[in-house]
N, C-alpha and C positions, 0 to 999 in steps of 0.2 A: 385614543388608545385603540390597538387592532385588536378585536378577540383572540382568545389563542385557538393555535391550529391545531384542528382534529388529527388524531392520529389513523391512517391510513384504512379504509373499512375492507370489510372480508369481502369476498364475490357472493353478490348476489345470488339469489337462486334463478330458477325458471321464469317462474312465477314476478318476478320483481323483488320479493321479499328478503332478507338477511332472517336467516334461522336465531330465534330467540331475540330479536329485534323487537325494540316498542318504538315504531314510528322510524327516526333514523337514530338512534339513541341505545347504546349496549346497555343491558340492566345495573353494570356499575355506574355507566353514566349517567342515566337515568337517576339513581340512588343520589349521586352527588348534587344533581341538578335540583332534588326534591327536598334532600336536605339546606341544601344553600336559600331555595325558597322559603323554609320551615322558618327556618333560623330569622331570613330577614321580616317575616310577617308576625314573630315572636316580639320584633326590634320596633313595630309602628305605636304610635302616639295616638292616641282617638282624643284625648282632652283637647276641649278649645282652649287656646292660647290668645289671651289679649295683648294686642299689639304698642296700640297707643292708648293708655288709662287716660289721658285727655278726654279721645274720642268719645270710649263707654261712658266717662262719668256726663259729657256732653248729651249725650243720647239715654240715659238713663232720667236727665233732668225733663226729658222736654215730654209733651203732654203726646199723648198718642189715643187714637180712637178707632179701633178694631186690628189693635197692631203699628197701623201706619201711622205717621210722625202728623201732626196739625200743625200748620201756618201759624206764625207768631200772633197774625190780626185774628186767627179763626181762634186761638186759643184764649186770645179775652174775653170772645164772644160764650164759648162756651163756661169758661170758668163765672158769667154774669149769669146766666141760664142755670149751673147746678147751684147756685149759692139763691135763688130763687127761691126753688125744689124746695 
């Protein structure tokens, strides 16, 4: 899909600048442009969403030590070590 097309800007000044200009942007465009922003960052989702409940419950079962995930042979090892303790 093309953007749509700007409609046609005033003559520039001297200087380079368009009077009452932010950037290349008229202050109603500008407006719209920031509301259109507002609006979509009102519309985002911060929650994690789990994808495959497999997976998590997969990874929720297995043995972990400092976060990271332990080898199925390291994790008998260890579960004979704290049943020692």
């Amino acid at each position: 899909a093309r953007p749509p097309s700007r409609p046609p800007s005033p003559p520039a000044a001297a200087d380079g600048k368009r009077p009452g200009y932010i950037g290349i942007y008229s202050p109603e465009a500008r407006k719209r442009r920031l509301a259109a922003f507002h609006a979509k960052r009102k519309r985002r989702v911060w929650t994690k969403k789990v994808k495959y409940d497999v997976r998590k419950n997969f990874a929720d079962s297995r043995m972990r030590v400092k976060g990271r995930f332990v080898k199925k042979e390291d994790e008998e090892l260890l579960r004979d070590l704290a049943s020692c303790v």
